[in-house]
py3Dmol code that shows the C-alpha trace and the ligand (Angstrom):
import py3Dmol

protein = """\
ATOM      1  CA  UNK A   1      97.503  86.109  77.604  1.00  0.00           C
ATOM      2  CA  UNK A   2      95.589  89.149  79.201  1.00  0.00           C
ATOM      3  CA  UNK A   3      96.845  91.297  81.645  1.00  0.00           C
ATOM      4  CA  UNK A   4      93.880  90.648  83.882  1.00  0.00           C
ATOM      5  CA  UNK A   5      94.379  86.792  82.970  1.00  0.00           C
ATOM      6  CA  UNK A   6      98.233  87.579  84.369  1.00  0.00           C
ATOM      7  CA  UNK A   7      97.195  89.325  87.381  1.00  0.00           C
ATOM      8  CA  UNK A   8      94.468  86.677  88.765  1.00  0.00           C
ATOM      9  CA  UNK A   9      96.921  83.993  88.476  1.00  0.00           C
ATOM     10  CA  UNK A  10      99.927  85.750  90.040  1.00  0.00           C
ATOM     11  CA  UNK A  11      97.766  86.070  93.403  1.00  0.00           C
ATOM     12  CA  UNK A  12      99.086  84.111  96.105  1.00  0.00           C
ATOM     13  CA  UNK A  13      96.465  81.533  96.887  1.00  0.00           C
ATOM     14  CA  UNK A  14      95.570  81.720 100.531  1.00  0.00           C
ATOM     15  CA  UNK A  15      96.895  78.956 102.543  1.00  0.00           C
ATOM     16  CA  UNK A  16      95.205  77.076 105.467  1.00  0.00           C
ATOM     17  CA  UNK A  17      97.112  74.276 107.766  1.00  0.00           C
ATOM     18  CA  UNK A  18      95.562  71.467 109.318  1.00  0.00           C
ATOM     19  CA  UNK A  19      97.519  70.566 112.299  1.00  0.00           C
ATOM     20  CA  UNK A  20      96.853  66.722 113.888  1.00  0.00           C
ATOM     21  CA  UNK A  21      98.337  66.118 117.771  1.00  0.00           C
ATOM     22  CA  UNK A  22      99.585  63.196 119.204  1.00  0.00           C
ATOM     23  CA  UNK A  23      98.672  59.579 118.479  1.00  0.00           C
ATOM     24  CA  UNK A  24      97.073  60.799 115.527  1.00  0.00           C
ATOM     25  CA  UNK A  25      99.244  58.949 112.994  1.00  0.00           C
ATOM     26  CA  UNK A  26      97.883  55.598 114.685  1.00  0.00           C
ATOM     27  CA  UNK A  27      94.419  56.487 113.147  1.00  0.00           C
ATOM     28  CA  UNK A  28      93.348  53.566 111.307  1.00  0.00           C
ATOM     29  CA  UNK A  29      94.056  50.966 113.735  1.00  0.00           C
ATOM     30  CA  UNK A  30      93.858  53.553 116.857  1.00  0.00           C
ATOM     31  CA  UNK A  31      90.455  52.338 119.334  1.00  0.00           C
ATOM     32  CA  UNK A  32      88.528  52.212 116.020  1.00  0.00           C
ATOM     33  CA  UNK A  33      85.615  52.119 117.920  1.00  0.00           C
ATOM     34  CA  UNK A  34      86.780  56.091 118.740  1.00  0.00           C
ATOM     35  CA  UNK A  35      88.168  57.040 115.801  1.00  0.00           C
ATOM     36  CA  UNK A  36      86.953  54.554 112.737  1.00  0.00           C
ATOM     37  CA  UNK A  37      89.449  52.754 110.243  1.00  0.00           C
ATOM     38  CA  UNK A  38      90.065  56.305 108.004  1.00  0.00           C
ATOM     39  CA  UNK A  39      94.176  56.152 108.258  1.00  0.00           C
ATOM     40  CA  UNK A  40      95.387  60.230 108.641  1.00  0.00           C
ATOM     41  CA  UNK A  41      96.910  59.716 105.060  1.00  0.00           C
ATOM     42  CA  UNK A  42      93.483  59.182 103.480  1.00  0.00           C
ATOM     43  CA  UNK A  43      92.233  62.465 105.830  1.00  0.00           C
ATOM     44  CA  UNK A  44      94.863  64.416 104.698  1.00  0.00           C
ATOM     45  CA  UNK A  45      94.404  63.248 100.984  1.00  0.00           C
ATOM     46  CA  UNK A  46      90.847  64.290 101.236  1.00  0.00           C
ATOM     47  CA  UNK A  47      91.517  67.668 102.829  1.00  0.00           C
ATOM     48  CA  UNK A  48      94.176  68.118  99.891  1.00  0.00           C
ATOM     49  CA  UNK A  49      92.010  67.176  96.969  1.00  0.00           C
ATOM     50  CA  UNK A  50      88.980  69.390  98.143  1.00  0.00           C
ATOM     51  CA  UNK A  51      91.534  72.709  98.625  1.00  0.00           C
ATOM     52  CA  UNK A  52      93.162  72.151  95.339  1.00  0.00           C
ATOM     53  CA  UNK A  53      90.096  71.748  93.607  1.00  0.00           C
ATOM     54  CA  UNK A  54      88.716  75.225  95.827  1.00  0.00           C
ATOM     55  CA  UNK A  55      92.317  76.742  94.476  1.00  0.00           C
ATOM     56  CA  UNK A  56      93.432  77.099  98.258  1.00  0.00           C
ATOM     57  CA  UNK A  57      97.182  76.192  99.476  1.00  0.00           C
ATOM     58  CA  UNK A  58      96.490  73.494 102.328  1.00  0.00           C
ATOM     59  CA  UNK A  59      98.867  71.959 104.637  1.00  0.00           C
ATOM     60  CA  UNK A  60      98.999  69.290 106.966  1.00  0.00           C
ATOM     61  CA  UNK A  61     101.259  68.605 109.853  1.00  0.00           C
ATOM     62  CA  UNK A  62     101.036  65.427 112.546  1.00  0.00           C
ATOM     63  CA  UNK A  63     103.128  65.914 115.563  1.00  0.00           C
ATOM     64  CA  UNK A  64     103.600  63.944 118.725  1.00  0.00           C
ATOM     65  CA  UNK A  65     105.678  67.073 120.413  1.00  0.00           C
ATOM     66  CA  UNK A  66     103.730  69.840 121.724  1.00  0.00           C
ATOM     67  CA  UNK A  67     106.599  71.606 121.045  1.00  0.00           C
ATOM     68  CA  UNK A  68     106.929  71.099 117.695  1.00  0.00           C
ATOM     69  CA  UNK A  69     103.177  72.172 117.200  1.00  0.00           C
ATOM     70  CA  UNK A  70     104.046  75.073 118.753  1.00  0.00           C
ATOM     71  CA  UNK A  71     106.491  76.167 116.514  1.00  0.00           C
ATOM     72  CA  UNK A  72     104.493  75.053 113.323  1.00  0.00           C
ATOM     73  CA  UNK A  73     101.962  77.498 114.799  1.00  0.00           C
ATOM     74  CA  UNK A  74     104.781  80.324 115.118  1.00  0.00           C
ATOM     75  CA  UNK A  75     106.186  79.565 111.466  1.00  0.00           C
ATOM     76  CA  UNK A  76     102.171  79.587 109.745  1.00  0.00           C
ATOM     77  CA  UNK A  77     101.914  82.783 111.123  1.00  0.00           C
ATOM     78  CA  UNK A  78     104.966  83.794 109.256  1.00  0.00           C
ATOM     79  CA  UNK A  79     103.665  82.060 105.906  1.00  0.00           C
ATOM     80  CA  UNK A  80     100.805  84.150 106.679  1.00  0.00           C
ATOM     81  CA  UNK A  81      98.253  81.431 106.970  1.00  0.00           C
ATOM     82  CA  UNK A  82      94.613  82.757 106.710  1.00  0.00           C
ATOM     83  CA  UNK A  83      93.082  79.695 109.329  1.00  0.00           C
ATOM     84  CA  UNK A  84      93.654  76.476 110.970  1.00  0.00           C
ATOM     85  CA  UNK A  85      92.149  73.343 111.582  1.00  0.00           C
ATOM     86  CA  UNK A  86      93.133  72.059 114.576  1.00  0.00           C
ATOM     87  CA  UNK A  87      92.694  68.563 116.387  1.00  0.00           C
ATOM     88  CA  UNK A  88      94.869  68.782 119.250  1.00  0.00           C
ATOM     89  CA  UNK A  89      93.912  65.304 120.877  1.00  0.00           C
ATOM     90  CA  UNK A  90      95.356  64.540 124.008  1.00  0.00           C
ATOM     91  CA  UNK A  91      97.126  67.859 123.857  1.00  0.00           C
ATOM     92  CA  UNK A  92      93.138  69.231 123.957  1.00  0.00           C
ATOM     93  CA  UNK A  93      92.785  68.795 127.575  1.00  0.00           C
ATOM     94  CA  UNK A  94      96.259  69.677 129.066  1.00  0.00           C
ATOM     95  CA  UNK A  95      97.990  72.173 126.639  1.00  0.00           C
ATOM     96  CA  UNK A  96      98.157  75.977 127.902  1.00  0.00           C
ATOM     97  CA  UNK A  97     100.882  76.043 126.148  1.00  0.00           C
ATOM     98  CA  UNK A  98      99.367  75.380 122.539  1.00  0.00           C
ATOM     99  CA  UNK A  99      96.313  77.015 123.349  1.00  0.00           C
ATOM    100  CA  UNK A 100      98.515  80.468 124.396  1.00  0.00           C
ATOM    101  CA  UNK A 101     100.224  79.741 120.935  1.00  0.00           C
ATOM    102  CA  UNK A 102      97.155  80.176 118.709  1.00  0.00           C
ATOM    103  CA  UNK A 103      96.170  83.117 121.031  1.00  0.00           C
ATOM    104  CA  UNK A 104      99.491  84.572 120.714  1.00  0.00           C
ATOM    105  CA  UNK A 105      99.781  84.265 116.887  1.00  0.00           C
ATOM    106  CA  UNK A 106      95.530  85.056 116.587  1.00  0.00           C
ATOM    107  CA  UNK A 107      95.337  82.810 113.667  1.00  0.00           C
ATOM    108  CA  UNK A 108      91.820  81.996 113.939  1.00  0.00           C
ATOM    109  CA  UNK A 109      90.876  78.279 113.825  1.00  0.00           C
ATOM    110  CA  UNK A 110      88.420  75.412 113.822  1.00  0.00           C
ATOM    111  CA  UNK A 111      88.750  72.476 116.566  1.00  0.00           C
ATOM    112  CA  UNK A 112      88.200  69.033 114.922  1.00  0.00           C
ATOM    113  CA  UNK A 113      87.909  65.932 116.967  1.00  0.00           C
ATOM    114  CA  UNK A 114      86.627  62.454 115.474  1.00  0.00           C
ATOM    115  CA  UNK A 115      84.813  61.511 118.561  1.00  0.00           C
ATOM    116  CA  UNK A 116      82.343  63.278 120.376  1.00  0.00           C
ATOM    117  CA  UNK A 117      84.231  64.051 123.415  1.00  0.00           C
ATOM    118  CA  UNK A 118      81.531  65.181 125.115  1.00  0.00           C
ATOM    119  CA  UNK A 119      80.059  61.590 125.589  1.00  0.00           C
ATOM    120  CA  UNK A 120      83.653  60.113 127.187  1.00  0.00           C
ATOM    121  CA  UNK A 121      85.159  60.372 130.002  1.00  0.00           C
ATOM    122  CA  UNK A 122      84.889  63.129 132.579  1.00  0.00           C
ATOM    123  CA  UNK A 123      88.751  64.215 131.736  1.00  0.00           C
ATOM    124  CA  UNK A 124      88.223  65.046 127.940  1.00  0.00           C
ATOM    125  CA  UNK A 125      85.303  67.238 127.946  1.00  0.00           C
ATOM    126  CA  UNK A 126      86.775  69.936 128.600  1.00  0.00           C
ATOM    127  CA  UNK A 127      88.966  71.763 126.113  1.00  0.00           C
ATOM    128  CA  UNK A 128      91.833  74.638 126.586  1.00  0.00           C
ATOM    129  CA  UNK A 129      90.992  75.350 122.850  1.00  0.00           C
ATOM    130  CA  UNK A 130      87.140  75.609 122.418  1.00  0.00           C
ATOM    131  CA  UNK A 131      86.760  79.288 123.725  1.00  0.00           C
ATOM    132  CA  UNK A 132      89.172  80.596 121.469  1.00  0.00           C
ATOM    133  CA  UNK A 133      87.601  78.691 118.559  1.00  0.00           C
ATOM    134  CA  UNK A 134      85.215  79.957 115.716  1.00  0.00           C
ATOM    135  CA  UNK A 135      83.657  76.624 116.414  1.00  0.00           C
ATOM    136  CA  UNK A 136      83.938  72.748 117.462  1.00  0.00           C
ATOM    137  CA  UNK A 137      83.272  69.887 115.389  1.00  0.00           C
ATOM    138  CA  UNK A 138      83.350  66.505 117.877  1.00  0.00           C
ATOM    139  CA  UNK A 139      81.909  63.266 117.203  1.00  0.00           C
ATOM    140  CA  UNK A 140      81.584  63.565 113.090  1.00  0.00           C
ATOM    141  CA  UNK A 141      84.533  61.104 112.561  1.00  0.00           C
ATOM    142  CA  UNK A 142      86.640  61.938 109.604  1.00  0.00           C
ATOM    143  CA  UNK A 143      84.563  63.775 107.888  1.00  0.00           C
ATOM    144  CA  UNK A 144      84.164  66.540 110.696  1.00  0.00           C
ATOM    145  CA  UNK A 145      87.747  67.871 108.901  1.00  0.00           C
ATOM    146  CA  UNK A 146      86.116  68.274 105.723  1.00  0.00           C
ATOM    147  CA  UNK A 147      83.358  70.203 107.381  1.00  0.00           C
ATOM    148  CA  UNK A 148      85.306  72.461 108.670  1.00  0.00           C
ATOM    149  CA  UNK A 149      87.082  72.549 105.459  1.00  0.00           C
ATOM    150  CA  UNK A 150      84.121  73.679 103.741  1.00  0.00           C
ATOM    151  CA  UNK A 151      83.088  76.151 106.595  1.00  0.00           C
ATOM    152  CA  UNK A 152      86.345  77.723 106.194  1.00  0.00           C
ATOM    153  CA  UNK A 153      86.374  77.743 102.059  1.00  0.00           C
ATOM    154  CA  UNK A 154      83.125  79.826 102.412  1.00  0.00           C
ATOM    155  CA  UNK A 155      84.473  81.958 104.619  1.00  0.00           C
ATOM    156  CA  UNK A 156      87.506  83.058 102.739  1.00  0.00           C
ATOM    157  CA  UNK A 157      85.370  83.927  99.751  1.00  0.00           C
ATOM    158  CA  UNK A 158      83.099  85.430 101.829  1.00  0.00           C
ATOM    159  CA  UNK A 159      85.672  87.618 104.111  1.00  0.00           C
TER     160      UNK A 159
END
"""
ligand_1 = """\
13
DQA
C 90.455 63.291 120.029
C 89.827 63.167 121.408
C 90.863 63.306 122.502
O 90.259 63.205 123.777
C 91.906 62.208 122.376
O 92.921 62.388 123.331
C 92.464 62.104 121.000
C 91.597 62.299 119.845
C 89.443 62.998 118.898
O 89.762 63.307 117.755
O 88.359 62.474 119.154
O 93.629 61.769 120.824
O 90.937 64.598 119.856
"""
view = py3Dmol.view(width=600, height=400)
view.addModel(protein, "pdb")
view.setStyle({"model": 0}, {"cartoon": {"style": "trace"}})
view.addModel(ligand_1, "xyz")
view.setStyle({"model": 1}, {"stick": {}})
view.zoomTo()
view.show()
């Protein structure tokens, strides 16, 4: 094997997280009229099968704890994760605390949400996250995660 050959695949790949908030692991059967019949698994798999195939290191992690999303937050800074994708849910329109977490840690991030939020009711269109975003995906279903998949993909080779 080549020494360049060696080099290239000694690299560390960079990693991205996708981090799903409450009520998120009901997808599938959740108000389908919201959020469709795609179950988180088959999101995930998606999201998992496009990274590996772009040679990126992707996690996901569903949480119905703020705190625990906090802390996932905290420890992807430490695995020095390049971005997130982020679809806080309910935790969208109430959580300072999350929202100060992705400040604090400044990994920079896309927010996902399956329905267009903008459309409901009065209490979800507005977002602690959506300032501190490089941009919002609402209303694009399931497949808004794999857009901002494939922002972020050209973004890393573009960076
Ligand atoms: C959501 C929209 C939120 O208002 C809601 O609380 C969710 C899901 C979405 O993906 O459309 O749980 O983030």
């Amino acid at each position: 094997m080549s020494k360049q050959k060696k080099t290239f695949e000694n690299r560390e790949k960079p990693k991205l997280l996708v981090l799903h908030g409450p009520n998120l692991n009901l997808l599938g059967t959740r108000e389908p009229e919201y959020y469709g019949r795609v179950t988180l698994e088959d999101i995930n798999l998606g999201l998992a099968r496009r990274a590996e195939l772009a040679g990126i290191a992707l996690e996901t992690f569903q949480s119905n704890h703020e705190g625990a999303l906090i802390e996932r937050v905290h420890v992807a800074l430490q695995q020095g994760v390049r971005y997130l994708i982020i679809n806080p849910a309910g935790y969208t329109h109430t959580s300072i605390a999350l929202r100060d977490a992705l400040a604090g840690t400044g990994i920079p991030f896309v927010e996902v949400h399956l329905s267009n939020i903008f459309a409901r009711e009065d209490f979800r269109q507005h977002s602690y996250f959506s300032d501190l975003a490089l941009g919002v995906i609402s209303g694009l279903g399931h497949q808004g995660y794999l857009l901002a998949l494939e922002y972020l993909l050209n973004k890393i080779n573009t960076d």
